[in-house]
C-alpha positions, 0 to 999 in steps of 0.5 A: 525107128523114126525120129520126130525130124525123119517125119518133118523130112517127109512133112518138107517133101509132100509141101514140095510134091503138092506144089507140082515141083521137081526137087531141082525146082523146089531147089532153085526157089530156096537157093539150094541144088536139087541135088541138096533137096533130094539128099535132104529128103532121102536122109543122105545129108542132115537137115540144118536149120539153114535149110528150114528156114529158107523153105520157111520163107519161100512157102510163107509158113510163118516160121512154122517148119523152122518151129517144128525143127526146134521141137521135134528135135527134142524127146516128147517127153522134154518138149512139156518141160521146154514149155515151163522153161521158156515162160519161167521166171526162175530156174534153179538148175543142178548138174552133176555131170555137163554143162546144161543144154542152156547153155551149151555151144554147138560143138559141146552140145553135138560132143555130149551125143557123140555116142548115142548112136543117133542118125545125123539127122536126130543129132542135129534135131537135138543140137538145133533143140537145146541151141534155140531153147537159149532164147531165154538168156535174152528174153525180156525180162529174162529169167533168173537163172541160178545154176551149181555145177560140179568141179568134174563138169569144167574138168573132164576132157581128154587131149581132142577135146581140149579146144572144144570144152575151153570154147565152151567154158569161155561162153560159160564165163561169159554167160556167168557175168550176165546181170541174171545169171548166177553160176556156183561150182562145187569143189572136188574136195568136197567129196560126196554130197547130197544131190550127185546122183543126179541133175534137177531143175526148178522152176518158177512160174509167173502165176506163182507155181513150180515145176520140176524135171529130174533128169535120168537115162530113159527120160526125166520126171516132171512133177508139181507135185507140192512133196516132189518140189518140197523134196528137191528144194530142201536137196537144191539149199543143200547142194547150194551150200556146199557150193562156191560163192559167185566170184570165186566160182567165175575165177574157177571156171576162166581158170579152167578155160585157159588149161 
C-alpha cells in the first residue's frame, strides 16, 4: 500500500523528469549525489527532511514540498485535527500511555513506531510529522497547553532504553517550565481511574468553539459535537483531580530523568 510519502517521492521525481535532468544533475543542483537522488526516488534510502528542503530552495517552491512532507506524513485522518491543533488557543491533552507527539523528541517519536511494521520512509513522514507540529509551543502568542499524564508514561522503559526516555524526560521537564505550559502526573497509587482507557485532547479555538480528538488503535474521533465535548470535559476535571499539582509534578519527572 502506498504511503502519502511514497507519492510525494514520485511527485520529486516527475519535477525532476520534467526539467530535462538526469539524477546526477538534479543532484549537483541540491548538493546531494546522484547516487542519493536515485536511492530517494527508487526507496532505497528515507527521505529526510534535509533533502525537501534543499529541492525546495533549488526549484523556488515556496517550501511547498518541505509542506507537504509534514503533512503527508501523518494519517489523513489526523491532518484535520493538526489543523485545529495548530490555531487553538488551548489544548488540554490526557495520555495514558506516551508522551504526546508535541512534545516528543526524535528518538522517542521514532521508538514509539518502532513496531508498527511501517516502511522507512513512512517512519520518517510520521516523525517529520509530529516534530514540525511542535511549532506551536513557540508560536505568538502560544497556546496554553495543559497536559496530565500518567505515572507509567515517565516509568516504562527497559535497559536499551534508558538514555533515549531520559533524554526525553529532560525536554519534557524543560518544556513543563515553559510560562504556557502546565504538566500534571497522576501517581500510580491512585490506581484506576476515570479516563485510562484512553487519550484525549481538547481544544479551544479562537471564535470561541471546541473540538475534540480521542485518540484509538485504527484512527481517532474528532468531534464538536456539543454532548462529546460535554462528555470529555466533565472526564478531563476528573482525570484533573486526581492528578499532581504543577511543582511536585515537575520534581516527578526531573526524578525520573535521572534514574
Amino acid at each position: 500500500m502506498r504511503t502519502g510519502i511514497d507519492f510525494l517521492i514520485t511527485e520529486l521525481r516527475e519535477a525532476r523528469v520534467s526539467r530535462g535532468m538526469s539524477q546526477e544533475e538534479f543532484g549537483r543542483l541540491i548538493n546531494y549525489s546522484g547516487a542519493h537522488v536515485g536511492n530517494v526516488e527508487s526507496g532505497h534510502r528515507p527521505v529526510k527532511a534535509d533533502y525537501i528542503r534543499a529541492v525546495d530552495q533549488a526549484l523556488n517552491t515556496g517550501g511547498l514540498y518541505l509542506r507537504l512532507f509534514e503533512r503527508l506524513g501523518a494519517p489523513i485522518w489526523l491532518r484535520e485535527w493538526i489543523e485545529d491543533e495548530q490555531r487553538a488557543v488551548s489544548l488540554r491533552w490526557y495520555e495514558p500511555a506516551w508522551v504526546p507527539g508535541v512534545l516528543q523528541t526524535e528518538e522517542y517519536a521514532r521508538a514509539t513506531l518502532a513496531d508498527e511494521m511501517l516502511s522507512v520512509a513512512a517512519v520518517d513522514g510520521l516523525v517529520s510529522s509530529r516534530l514540525s507540529r511542535q511549532a506551536l509551543l513557540h508560536r505568538d502568542p502560544p497556546p496554553l497547553l495543559t497536559l496530565v499524564l500518567d505515572e507509567n508514561v515517565i516509568r516504562r522503559t527497559a535497559a536499551h532504553q534508558r538514555h533515549m526516555l531520559a533524554a526525553q524526560l529532560a525536554h519534557l521537564a524543560k518544556c513543563a517550565e515553559l510560562p504556557h505550559v502546565q504538566v500534571h502526573i497522576v501517581p500510580a497509587e491512585t490506581g484506576l481511574y476515570t479516563g485510562i482507557s484512553g487519550p484525549f485532547v481538547l481544544a479551544g479555538l479562537p471564535n470561541g468553539g471546541r473540538v475534540a480528538c480521542a485518540d484509538g488503535h485504527l484512527s481517532a474521533q474528532i468531534t464538536d459535537r456539543i454532548e462529546d465535548i460535554a462528555t470529555l470535559e466533565a472526564r478531563w476535571e476528573r482525570v484533573r483531580a486526581v492528578a499532581l499539582p504543577r511543582l511536585q509534578s515537575l520534581k516527578m519527572i526531573k526524578e525520573a530523568a535521572a534514574l
